[in-house]
VOPAGU-2260 file (C-alpha; in pm, 1 decimal, decimal comma):
REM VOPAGU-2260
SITE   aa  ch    i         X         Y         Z
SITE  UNK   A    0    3961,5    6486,4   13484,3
SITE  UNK   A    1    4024,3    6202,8   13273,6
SITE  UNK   A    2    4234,5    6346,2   13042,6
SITE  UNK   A    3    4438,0    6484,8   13305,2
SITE  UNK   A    4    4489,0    6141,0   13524,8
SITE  UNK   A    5    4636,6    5972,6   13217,1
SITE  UNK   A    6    4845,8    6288,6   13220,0
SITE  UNK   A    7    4956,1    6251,9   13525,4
SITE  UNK   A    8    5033,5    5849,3   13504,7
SITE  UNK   A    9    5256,7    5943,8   13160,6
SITE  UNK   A   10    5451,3    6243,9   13349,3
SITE  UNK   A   11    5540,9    5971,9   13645,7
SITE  UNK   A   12    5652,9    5745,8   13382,8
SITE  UNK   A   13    5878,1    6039,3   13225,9
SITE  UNK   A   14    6030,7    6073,7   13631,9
SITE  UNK   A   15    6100,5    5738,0   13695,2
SITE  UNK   A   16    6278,9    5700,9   13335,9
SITE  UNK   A   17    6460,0    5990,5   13364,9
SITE  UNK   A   18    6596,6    5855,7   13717,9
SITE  UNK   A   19    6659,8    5534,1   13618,3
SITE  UNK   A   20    6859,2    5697,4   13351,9
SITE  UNK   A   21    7037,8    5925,8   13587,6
SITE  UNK   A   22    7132,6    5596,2   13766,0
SITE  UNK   A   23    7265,4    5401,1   13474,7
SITE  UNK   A   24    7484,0    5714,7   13314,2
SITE  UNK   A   25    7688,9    5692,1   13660,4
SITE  UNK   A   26    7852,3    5355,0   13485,8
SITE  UNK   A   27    8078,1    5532,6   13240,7
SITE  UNK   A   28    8066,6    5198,1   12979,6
SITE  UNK   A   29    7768,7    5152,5   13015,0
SITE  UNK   A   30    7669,2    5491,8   12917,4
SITE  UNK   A   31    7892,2    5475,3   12653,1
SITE  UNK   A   32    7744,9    5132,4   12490,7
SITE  UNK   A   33    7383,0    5295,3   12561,1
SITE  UNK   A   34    7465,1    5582,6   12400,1
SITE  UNK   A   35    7535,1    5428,3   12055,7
SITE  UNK   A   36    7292,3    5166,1   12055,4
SITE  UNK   A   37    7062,0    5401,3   12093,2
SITE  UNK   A   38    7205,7    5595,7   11771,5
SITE  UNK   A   39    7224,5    5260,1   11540,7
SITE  UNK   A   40    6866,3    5249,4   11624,7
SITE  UNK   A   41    6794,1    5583,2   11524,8
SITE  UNK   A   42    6975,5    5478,8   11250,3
SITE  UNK   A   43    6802,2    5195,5   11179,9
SITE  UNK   A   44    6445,8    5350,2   11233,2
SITE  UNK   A   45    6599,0    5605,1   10928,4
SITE  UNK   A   46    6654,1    5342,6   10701,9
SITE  UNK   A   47    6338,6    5182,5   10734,4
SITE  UNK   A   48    6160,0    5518,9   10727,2
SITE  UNK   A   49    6338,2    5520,0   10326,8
SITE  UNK   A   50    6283,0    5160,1   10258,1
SITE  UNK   A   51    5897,2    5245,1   10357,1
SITE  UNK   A   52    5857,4    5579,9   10174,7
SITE  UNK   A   53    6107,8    5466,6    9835,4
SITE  UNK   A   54    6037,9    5103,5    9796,4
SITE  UNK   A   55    5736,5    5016,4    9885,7
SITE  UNK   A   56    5519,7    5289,0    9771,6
SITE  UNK   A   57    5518,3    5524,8   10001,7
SITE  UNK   A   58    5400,0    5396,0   10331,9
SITE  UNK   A   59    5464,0    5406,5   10711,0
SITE  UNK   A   60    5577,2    5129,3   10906,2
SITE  UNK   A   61    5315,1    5000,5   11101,9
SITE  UNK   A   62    5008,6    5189,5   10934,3
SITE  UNK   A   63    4872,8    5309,3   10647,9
SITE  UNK   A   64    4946,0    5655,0   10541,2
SITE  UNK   A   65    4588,2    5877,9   10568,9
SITE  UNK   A   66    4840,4    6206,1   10535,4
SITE  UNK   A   67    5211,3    6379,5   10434,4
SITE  UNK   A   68    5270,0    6176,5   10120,7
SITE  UNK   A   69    5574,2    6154,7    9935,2
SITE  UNK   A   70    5787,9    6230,5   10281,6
SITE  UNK   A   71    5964,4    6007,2   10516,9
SITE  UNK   A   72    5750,4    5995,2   10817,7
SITE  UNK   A   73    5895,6    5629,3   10998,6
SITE  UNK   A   74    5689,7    5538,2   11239,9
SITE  UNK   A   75    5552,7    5886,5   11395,3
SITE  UNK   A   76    5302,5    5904,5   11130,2
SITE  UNK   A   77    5413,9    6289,5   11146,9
SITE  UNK   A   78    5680,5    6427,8   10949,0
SITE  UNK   A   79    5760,5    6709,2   11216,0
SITE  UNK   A   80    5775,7    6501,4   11512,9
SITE  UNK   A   81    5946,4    6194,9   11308,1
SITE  UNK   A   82    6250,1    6516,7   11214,8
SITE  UNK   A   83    6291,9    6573,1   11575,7
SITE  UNK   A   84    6400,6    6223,1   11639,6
SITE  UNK   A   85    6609,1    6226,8   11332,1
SITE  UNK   A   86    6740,9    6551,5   11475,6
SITE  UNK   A   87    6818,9    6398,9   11803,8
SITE  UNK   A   88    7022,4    6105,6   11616,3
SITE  UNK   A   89    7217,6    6361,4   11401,0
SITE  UNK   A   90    7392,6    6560,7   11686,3
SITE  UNK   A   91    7409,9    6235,8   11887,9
SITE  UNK   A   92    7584,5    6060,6   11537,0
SITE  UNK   A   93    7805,0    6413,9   11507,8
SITE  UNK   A   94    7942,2    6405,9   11895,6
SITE  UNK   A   95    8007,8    5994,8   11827,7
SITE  UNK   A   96    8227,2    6078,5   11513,0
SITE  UNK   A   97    8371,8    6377,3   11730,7
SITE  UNK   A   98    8481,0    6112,9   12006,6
SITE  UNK   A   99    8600,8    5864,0   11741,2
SITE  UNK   A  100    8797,9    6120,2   11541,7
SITE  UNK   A  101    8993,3    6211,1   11844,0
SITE  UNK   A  102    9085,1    5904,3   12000,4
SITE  UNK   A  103    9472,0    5827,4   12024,2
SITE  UNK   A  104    9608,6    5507,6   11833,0
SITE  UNK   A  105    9644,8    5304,2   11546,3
SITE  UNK   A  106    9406,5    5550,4   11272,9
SITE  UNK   A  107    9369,6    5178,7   11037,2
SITE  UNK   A  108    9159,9    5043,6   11355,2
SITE  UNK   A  109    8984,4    5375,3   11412,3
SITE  UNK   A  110    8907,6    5416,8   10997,1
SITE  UNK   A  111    8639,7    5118,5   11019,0
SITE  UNK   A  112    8430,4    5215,0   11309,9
SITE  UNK   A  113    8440,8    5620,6   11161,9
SITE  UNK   A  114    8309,3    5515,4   10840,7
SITE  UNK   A  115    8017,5    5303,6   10975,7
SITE  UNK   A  116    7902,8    5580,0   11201,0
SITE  UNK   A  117    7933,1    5866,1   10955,9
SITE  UNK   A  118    7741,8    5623,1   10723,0
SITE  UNK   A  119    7439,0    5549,8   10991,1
SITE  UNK   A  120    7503,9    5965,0   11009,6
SITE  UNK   A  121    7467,4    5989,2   10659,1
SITE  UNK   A  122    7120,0    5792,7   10692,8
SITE  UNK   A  123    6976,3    5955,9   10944,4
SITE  UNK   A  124    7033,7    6304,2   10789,4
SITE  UNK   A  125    6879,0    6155,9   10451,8
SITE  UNK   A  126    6576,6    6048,3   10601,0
SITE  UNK   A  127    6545,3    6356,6   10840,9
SITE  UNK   A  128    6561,4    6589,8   10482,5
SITE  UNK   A  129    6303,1    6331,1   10301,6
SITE  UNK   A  130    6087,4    6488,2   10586,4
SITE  UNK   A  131    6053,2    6799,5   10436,7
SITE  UNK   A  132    6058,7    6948,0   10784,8
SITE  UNK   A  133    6132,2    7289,3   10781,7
SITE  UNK   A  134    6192,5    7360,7   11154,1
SITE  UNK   A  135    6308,5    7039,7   11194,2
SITE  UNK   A  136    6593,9    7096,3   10952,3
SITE  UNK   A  137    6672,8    7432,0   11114,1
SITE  UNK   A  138    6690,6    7356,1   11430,8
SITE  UNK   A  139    6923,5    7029,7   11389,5
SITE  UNK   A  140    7109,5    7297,6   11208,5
SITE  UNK   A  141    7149,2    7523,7   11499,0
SITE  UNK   A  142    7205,4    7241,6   11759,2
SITE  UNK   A  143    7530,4    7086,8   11517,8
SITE  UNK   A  144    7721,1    7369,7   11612,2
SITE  UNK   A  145    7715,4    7243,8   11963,0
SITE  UNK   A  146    7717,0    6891,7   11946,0
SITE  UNK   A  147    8119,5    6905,5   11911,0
SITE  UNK   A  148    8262,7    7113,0   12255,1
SITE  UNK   A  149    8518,0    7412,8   12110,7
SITE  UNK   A  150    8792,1    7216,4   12262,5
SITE  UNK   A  151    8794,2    6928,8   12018,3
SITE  UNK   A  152    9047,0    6943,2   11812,1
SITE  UNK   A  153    8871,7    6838,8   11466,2
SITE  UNK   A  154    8556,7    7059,9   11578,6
SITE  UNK   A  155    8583,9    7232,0   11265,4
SITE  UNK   A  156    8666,4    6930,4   11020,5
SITE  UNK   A  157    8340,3    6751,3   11155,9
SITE  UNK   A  158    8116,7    7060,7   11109,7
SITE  UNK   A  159    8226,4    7119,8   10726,1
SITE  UNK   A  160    8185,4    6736,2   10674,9
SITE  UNK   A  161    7838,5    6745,0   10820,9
SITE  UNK   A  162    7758,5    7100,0   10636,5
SITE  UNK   A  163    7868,6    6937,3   10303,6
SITE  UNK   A  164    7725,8    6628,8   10386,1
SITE  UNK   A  165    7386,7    6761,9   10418,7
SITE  UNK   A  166    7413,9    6989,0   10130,4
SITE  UNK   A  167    7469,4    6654,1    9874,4
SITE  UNK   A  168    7191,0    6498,7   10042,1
SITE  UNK   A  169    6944,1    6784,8   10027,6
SITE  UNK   A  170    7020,1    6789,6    9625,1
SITE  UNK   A  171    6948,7    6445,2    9574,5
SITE  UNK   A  172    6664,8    6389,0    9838,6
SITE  UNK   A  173    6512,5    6757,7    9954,7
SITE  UNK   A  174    6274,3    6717,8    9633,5
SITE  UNK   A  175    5991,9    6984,0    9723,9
SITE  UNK   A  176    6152,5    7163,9   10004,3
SITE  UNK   A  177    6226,6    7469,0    9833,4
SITE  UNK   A  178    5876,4    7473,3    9792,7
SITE  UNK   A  179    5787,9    7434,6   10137,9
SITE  UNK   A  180    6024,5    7743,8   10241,9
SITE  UNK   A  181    5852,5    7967,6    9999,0
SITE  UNK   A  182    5538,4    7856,9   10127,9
SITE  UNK   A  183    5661,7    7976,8   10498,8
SITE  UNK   A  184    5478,9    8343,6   10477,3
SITE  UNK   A  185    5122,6    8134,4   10495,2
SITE  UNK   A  186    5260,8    7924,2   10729,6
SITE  UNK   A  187    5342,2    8184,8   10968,8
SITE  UNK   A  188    5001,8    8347,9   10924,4
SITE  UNK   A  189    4829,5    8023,4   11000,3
SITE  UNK   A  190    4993,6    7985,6   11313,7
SITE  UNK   A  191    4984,0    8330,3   11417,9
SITE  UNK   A  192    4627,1    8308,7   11410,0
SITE  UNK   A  193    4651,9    7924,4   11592,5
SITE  UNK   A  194    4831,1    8138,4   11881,2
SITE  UNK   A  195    4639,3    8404,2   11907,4
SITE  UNK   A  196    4367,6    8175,3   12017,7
SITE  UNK   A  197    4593,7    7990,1   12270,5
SITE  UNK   A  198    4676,0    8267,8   12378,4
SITE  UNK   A  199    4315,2    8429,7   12451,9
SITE  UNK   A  200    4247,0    8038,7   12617,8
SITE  UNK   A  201    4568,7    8120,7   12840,1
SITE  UNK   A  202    4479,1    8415,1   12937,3
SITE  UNK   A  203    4127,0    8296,2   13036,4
SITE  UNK   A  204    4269,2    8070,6   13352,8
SITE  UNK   A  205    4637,4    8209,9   13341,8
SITE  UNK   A  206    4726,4    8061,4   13663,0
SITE  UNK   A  207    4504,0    7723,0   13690,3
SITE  UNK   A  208    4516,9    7635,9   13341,0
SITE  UNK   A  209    4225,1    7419,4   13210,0
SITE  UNK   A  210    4428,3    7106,2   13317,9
SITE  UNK   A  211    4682,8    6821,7   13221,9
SITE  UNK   A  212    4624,7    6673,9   12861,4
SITE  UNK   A  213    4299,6    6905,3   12844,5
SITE  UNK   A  214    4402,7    7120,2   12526,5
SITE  UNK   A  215    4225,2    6915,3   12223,6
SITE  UNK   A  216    3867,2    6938,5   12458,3
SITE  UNK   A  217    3932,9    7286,0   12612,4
SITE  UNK   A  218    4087,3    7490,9   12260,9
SITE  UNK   A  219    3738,8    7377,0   12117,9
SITE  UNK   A  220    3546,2    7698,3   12354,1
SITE  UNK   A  221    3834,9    7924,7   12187,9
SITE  UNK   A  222    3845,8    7773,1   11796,8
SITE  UNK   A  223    3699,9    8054,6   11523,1
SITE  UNK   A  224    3792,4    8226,8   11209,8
SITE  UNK   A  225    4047,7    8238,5   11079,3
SITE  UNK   A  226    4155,8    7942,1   11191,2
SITE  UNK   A  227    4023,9    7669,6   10986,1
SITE  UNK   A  228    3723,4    7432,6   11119,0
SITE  UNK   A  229    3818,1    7211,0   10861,0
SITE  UNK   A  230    4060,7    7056,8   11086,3
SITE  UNK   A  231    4071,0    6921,9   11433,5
SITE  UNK   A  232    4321,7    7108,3   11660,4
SITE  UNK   A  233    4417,3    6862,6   11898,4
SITE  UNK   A  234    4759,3    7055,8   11960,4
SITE  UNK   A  235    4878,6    7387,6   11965,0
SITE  UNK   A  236    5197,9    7342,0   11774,7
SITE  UNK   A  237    5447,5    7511,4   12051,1
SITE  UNK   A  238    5469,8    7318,7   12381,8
SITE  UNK   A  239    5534,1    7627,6   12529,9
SITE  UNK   A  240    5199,8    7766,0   12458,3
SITE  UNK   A  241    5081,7    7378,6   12571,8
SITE  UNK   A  242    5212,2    7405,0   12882,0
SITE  UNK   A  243    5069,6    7730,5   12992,5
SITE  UNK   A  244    4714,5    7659,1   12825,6
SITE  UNK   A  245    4719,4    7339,8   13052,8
SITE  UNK   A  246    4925,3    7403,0   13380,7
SITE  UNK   A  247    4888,5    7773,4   13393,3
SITE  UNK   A  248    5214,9    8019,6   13351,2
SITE  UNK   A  249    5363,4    7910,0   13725,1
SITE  UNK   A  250    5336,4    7517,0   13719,0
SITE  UNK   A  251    5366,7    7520,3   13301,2
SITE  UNK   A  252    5689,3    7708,2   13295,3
SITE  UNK   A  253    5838,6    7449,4   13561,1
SITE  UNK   A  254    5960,6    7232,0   13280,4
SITE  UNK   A  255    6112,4    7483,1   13133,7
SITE  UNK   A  256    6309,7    7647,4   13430,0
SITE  UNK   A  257    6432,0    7304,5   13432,1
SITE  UNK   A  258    6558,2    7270,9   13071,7
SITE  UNK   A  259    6714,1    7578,5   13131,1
SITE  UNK   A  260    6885,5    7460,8   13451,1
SITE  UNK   A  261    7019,0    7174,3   13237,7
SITE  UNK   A  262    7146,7    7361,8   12962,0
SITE  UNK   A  263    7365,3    7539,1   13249,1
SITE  UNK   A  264    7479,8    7201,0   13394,2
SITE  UNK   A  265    7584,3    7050,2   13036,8
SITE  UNK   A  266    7764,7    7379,3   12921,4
SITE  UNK   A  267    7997,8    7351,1   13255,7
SITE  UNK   A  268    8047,3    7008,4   13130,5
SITE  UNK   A  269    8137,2    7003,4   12841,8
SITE  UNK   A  270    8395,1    7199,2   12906,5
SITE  UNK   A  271    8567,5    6884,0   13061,1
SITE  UNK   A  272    8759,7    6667,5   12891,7
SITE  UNK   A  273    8693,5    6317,3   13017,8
SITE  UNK   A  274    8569,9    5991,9   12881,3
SITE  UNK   A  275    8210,6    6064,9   12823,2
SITE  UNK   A  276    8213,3    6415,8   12757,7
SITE  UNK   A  277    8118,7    6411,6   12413,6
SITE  UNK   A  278    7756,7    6283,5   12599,4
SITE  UNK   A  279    7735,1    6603,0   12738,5
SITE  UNK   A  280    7785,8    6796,3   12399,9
SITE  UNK   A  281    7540,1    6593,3   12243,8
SITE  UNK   A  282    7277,8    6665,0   12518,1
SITE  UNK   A  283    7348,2    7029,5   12522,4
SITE  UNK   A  284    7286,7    6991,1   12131,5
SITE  UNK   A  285    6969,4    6801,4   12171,2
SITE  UNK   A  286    6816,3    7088,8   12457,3
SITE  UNK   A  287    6896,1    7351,3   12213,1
SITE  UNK   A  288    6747,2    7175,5   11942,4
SITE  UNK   A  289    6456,5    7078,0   12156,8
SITE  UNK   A  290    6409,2    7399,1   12274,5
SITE  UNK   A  291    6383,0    7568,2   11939,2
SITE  UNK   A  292    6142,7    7315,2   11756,0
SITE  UNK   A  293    5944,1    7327,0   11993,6
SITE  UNK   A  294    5868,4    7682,9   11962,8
SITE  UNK   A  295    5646,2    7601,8   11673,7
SITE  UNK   A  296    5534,1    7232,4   11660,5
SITE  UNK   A  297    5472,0    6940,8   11902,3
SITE  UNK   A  298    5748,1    6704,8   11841,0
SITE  UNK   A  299    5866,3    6671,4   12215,3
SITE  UNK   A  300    5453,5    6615,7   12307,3
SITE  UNK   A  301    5528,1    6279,0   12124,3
SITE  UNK   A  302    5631,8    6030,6   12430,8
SITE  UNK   A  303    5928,6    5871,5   12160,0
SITE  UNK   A  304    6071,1    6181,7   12137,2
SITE  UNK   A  305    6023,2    6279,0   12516,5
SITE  UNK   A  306    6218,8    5945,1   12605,6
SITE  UNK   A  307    6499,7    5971,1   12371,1
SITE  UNK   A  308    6526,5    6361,3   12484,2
SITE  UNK   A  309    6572,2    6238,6   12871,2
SITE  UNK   A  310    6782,0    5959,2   12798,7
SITE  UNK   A  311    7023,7    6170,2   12630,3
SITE  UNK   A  312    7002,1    6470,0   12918,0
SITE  UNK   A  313    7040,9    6167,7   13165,0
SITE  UNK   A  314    7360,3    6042,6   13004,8
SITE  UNK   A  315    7486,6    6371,9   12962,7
SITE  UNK   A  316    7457,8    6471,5   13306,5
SITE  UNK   A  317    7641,1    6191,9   13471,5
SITE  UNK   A  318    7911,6    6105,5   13560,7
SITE  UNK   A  319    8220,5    6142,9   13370,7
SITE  UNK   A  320    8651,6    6206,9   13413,3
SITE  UNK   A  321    8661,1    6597,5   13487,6
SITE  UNK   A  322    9036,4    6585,2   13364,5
SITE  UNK   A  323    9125,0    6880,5   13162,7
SITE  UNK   A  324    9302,7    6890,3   12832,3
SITE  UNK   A  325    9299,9    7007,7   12494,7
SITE  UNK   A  326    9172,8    6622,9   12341,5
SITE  UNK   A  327    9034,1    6285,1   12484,6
């Protein structure tokens, strides 16, 4: 009951965010100024993240490291949920550029502001391949090809940069992921067996669940070979299968009807052009890569990353000029 009330007073706080949010992407500015402040820091969080894990032996920025050494883990402390904020910056960074590169006017006073954001771009995407995350990469993959709308005119310029761009990196920073994708068959079979357990503890209360924020004290009646006792399995690496185990399969697939309901509402419009439609492409981006990650980790269990992902729906779900055309 505990476990659950704190629950309860962190899912409030993720309402009354997400409304505030709502409130403050109905100023179209605003939104826009909120939007890439909250990419430079992103940015910024990236380059520390480097600074911490190049230059000054290896370390995270606020504690010491007890595990994933010799990858960028900022200030998560987890390289997985650390990639899906990274992940979150890159498709907001890509839709910024997209806006920027198709603005009318003088291209000299355009060429300054591009450069700096496809250089905080640049950063982010380092740091989110010094994570060595393998879904993380993958599914910021998969979400890039939405974070531009069809209808922008340099949709395809901005995808090869990005593509490129992330190839380059990869050679100079990916040191020991190749490794960790030919390492994915015992992956697979570790969480396979992880799931198979959820799933019997699902399927013991499949309608009540075993309650909010219960899973690390409830999974515990389930745990046994294979699955290793040598670790504590506070999480069941899919917030799908998190939800369920807590809330049941009716109340635990609310939050996802509602993702899905979103996704609906950002595809309509983004096929807008208006001032602030890029936000919506970048939000659509950010559900889809959300929604893939977390198939098979936690990231979005992490309240950073549960803040950053509303903020963004909020923004792209407001307000913006539903004026059609071929480029802003």
């Amino acid at each position: 009951p505990s476990a659950s009330f704190l629950g309860a007073i962190r899912t409030i706080s993720y309402l009354l965010f997400f409304l505030l949010m709502v409130n403050i992407s109905q100023k179209q500015n605003l939104t826009k100024r909120l939007a890439l402040i909250l990419f430079l820091g992103i940015g910024g969080h990236a380059l520390a993240a480097m600074g911490a894990l190049k230059l000054f032996g290896d370390t995270s920025l606020l504690i010491e490291k007890s595990a994933y050494f010799g990858v960028a883990t900022g200030g998560f402390g987890n390289r997985n949920a650390f990639a899906m904020f990274l992940g979150m910056g890159v498709v907001l960074g890509l839709a910024q550029c997209g806006r920027f590169g198709s603005q009318k006017g003088n291209f000299t006073s355009r060429l300054l502001p591009l450069i700096a954001m496809w250089l905080a771009l640049a950063i982010i995407l380092t740091a989110l391949i010094a994570t060595q995350s393998r879904m993380g990469i993958a599914a910021t993959a998969c979400a890039c090809l939405l974070a531009l709308p069809i209808e922008n005119a340099n949709r395809a310029k901005h995808l090869v940069a990005i593509a490129a761009l992330g190839i380059v990196l990869t050679a100079y920073f990916g040191q020991g992921l190749g490794e960790r994708f030919s390492d994915l068959q015992t992956a697979f079979s570790t969480r396979m067996a992880l799931y198979a357990q959820v799933g019997k503890m699902i399927g013991a209360r499949p309608f009540s669940g075993h309650g909010l924020d219960s899973f690390p004290i409830a999974f515990e009646q389930f745990h046994a070979a294979p699955v290793t006792a040598g670790l504590v399995w506070d999480k069941a690496h899919s917030v799908y299968l998190t939800l369920w185990a807590e809330m049941g399969l009716i109340i635990g697939s609310i939050p996802i009807v509602l993702g899905i309901l979103a996704a609906a509402v950002l595809r309509k419009k983004t096929r807008f052009i208006g001032e602030n439609y890029h936000l919506a492409s970048a939000a659509l981006a950010a559900l889809v890569l959300v929604g893939l990650h977390s198939v098979f980790d936690f990231g979005l269990e992490i309240e950073a990353n549960m803040f950053l992902f509303l903020a963004l729906i909020a923004m792209g779900t407001g307000t913006i000029d539903k004026t059609k055309g071929s480029s802003t």
